[in-house]
C-alpha positions, 0 to 999 in steps of 0.5 A, spaced: 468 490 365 465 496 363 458 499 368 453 504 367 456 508 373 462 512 370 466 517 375 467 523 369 460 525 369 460 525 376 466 529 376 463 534 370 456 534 375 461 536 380 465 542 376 459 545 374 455 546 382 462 548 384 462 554 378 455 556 380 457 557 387 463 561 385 458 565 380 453 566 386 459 568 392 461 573 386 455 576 386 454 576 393 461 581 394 458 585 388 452 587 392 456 587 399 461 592 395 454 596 392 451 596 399 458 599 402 459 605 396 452 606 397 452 608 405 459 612 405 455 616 398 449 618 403 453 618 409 454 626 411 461 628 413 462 634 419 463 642 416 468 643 422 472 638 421 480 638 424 484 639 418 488 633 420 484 628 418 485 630 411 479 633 410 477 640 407 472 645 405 473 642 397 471 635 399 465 637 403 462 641 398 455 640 395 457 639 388 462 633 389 457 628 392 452 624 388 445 625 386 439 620 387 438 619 380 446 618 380 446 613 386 439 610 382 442 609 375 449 606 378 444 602 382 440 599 376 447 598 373 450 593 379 443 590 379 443 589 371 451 586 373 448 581 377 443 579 373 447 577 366 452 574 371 446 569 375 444 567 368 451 566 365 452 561 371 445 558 370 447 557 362 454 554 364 451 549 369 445 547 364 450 546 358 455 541 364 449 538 366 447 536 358 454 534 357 454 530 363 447 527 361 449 525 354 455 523 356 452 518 361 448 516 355 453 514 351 456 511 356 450 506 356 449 506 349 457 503 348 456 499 354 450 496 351 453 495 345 458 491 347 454 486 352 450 485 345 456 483 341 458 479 347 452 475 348 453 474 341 459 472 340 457 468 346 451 464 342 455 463 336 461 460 340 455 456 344 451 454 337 459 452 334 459 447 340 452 444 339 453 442 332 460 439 334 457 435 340 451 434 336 455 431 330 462 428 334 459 426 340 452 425 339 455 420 333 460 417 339 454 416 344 451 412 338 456 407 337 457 407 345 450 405 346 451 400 340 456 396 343 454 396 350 448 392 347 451 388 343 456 387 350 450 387 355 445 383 351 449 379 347 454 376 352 450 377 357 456 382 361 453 387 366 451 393 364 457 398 368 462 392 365 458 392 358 459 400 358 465 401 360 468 395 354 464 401 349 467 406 352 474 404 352 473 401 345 470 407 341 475 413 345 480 408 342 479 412 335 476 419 338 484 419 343 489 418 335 483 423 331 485 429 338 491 428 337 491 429 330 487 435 331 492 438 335 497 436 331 494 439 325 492 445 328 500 447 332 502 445 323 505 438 324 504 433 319 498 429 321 498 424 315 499 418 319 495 419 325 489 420 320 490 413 317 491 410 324 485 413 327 480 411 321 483 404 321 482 403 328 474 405 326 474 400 320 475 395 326 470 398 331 465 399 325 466 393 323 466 389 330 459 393 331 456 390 325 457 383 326 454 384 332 447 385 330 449 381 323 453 375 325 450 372 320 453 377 314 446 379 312 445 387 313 441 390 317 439 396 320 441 396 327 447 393 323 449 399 318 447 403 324 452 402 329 458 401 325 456 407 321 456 411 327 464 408 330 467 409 322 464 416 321 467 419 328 473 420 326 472 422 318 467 428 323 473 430 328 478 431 322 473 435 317 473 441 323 480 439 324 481 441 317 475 447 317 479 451 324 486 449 320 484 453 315 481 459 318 488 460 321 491 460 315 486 464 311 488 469 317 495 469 316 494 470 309 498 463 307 492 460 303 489 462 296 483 465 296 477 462 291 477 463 284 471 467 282 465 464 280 462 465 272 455 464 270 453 459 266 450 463 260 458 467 259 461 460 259 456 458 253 456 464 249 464 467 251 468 461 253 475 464 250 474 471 254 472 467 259 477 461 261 481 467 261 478 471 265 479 465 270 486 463 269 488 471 271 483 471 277 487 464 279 494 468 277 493 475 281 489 472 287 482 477 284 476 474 287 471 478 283 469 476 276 468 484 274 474 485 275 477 479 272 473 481 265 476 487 265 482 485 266 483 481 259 479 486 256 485 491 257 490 486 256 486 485 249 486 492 248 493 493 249 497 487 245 492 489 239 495 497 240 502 493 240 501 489 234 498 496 230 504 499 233 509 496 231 506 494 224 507 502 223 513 502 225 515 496 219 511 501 214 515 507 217 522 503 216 519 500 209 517 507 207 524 510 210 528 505 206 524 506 200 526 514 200 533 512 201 533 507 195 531 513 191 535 517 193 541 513 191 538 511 184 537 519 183 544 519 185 546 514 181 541 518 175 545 523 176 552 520 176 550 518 170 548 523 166 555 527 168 558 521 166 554 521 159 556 529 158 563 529 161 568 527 155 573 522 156 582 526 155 584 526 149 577 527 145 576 533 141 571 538 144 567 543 141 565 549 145 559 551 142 556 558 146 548 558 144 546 564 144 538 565 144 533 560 146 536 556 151 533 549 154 533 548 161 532 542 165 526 543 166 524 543 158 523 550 158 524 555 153 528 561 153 528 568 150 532 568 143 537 574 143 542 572 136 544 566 133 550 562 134 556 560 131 560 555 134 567 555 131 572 548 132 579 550 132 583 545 130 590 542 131 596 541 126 593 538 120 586 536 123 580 537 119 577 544 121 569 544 122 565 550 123 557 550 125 553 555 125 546 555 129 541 560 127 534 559 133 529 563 131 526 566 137 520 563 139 515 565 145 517 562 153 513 557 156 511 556 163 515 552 167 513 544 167 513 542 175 517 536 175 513 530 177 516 525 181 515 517 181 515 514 188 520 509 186 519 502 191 526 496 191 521 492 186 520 497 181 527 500 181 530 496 175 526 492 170 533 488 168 535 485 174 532 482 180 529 486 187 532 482 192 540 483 190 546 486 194 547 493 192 554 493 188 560 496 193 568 497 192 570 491 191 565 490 185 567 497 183 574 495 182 572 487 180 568 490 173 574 496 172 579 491 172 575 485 167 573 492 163 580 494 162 583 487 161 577 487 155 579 493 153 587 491 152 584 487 148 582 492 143 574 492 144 571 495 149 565 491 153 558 494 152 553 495 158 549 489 157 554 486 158 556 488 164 549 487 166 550 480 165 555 478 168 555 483 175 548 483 175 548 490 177 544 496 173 546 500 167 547 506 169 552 502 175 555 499 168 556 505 164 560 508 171 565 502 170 566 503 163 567 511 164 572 509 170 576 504 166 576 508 160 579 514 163 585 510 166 586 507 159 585 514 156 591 516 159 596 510 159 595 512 151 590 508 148 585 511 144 576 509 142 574 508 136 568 509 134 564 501 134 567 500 141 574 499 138 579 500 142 587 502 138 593 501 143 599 507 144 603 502 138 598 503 133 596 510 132 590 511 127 592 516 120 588 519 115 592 522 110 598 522 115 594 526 120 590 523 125 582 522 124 577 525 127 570 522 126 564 525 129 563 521 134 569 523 138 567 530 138 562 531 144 557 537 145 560 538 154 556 545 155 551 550 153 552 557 155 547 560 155 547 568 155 
């Protein structure tokens, strides 16, 4: 137990008188030292002295020994030294007595501390037992003097026979129930010596009624005392429960509360509000705030999440469109080449254009002369020659081409949206049934390519091509009408092939 005496301040009280003694003896050898210097200083040496003993004339000369206003000045400085050295030691001693002082104080005041939480914790701990004597044992003294006199003056028992019948009966119940509470208490299950402690009170209880109600009829002393033998039981298994819990909630092997909402938030938010609860009782969070804070968030992110991934849905869509229209301008331009590209075995004519030239942006350019585009025949074929005389316009300015998003809806109005795009072996499939159409002697049109493969124009006009440049160089030759003529079966005008105008395509413009 800590006392108000404490051996380190009287150690410190004793280090400092010590320090203060050393000052003093050292001022004390300082002044004898200054006496010893001061009497050898004015002591006169002999003139006639044996040089034996070490002294001559230089050393007994007038201007080796020290003046009075020397001998005053280093005496000043000496007493000065004692001066500063008696105050330091006076200043070492003071500062240890305040420190051994407030040491001592503090010591008190932690000595005074722990005496008041001792004697709180003492109060608490006497106020704990009075509630439970008042409660427990004041309720089993009540029932105890119920049945003493029931015994004592109903039967007619002597009074130390009738109390110990009372006490013998009601600490029955009191005996399971302490039981049970250790049991609780060291975590063993407690179940079936709870209901037989509240059975055997039900009995107690029900015998002390029927003392003072034999009859059957209520009456106060009745419902009193067989109040008191039932409700002995029920209290000593409530503080059971209350210490077994604390133990617990120390232990940290039970839930904590759920946070408490106002009423007006679960009026006006009760959505927010249920689930604020809901994550405080699955996070084991206390505080309301930060319950609300929580969902909050939560809220805030599942909304960035679902903006987030229906931007990456309209990037994706938006990524898909572009490649869509980059393959219909690929297949645009497949198209035009399949258009401007004869088949073998055709008649061109190349025609070199001299002068105002379009490009393929519309564009004129500057004229420089006219044109004349020879064709040169074979053998027996019809010659033809054109000639084409521009007349020299001024330059326009370049249009800017304007581009037309194209989307998987708009990209072709004769078939549906939602289709396959054509692969390989639908190439083949229409190239072979093109063929087949074509030995028959007609070559299919677009339409109905379309029709029946389901696929664009320009994919139709694409097969044709193909189909055409096979059949073209196994000898079959294209008449005008979509007629198709067999290698058997050459066509003659006046014994020389014909040419029709439709066969002689226009490939390239040379522009100079």
């Amino acid at each position: 137990m800590t006392t108000f005496y404490d051996h380190r301040a009287e150690r410190a009280v004793a280090e400092a008188d010590a320090e203060a003694r050393r000052a003093q003896a050292e001022v004390l050898r300082s002044d004898t030292q200054l006496r010893i210097e001061r009497e050898r200083s004015t002591t006169r040496m002999p003139a006639a002295e044996d040089t034996t003993h070490g002294w001559d004339d230089a050393s007994t000369s007038p201007s080796t020994r020290p003046t009075r206003a020397e001998r005053r000045a280093r005496d000043a400085e000496a007493e000065a030294r004692r001066e500063d050295i008696l105050a330091e030691a006076r200043l070492r001693r003071r500062q240890r007595a305040e420190e051994a002082k407030r040491h001592r104080k503090d010591i008190r005041s932690r000595d005074r501390a722990a005496w008041w939480g001792t004697a709180r914790r003492r109060a608490e701990t006497l106020r704990r037992t009075l509630v439970l004597v008042g409660a427990i044992v004041g309720v089993n003294l009540v029932a105890i003097a119920g049945q003493v006199t029931a015994f004592h003056k109903g039967f007619g028992w002597d009074l130390l026979a009738a109390l110990g019948a009372a006490a013998v009966v009601e600490s029955i119940a009191i005996y399971v129930g302490w039981h049970a509470h250790v049991a609780l208490i060291e975590g063993d299950s407690v179940f079936r010596l709870r209901v037989t402690s509240y059975a055997i009170a039900l009995i107690v209880g029900g015998l002390n009624y029927h003392h003072y109600a034999p009859d059957g009829h209520p009456t106060d002393q009745a419902i009193m005392f067989g109040l008191a033998s039932i409700l002995s039981p029920w209290l000593w298994a409530m503080h059971s429960r209350h210490l077994h819990r604390t133990q617990l909630r120390t232990a940290g092997l039970i839930d904590p509360r759920a946070p408490k909402f106002s009423v007006l938030r679960w009026v006006l938010h009760r959505a927010e509000t249920w689930q604020a609860l809901k994550w405080a009782v699955r996070h084991g969070e206390q505080s309301p705030s930060a319950a609300i804070l929580a969902v909050q968030a939560d809220e805030t992110t599942t909304e960035g999440a679902v903006l987030l991934d229906r931007a990456r849905e309209q990037i994706t869509a938006a990524q898909a469109a572009l490649i869509r229209t980059q393959s219909d301008l690929i297949t645009v331009t497949q198209m035009v080449i399949a258009d401007t590209t004869p088949a073998p075995g055709e008649m061109t004519v190349a025609t070199t254009v001299e002068g105002p030239a379009i490009d393929h942006h519309g564009a004129i350019a500057a004229i420089t002369s006219p044109v004349t585009s020879p064709i040169t025949p074979a053998n027996d074929e019809v010659t033809t020659a054109t000639t084409i005389d521009c007349p020299p316009q001024p330059p326009a300015d370049t249009p800017s081409p304007v581009i037309q998003p194209v989307t998987s809806p708009a990209l072709d109005s004769e078939h549906d949206s939602d289709r396959d795009r054509p692969d390989e072996q639908d190439n083949r499939e229409a190239e072979k049934w093109v063929r087949a159409a074509m030995r028959k002697g007609r070559t299919p049109t677009q339409g109905e390519i379309v029709e029946r493969y389901g696929f664009s124009k320009g994919w139709a006009r694409l097969r044709v091509q193909a189909a055409r440049e096979e059949m073209t160089a196994k000898g079959y030759r294209f008449l005008p009408g979509n007629v198709v003529q067999p290698p058997s079966a050459p066509a003659t005008v006046n014994g020389a092939p014909s040419v029709h105008a439709d066969d002689i395509n226009i490939t390239r413009l040379e522009v100079s």
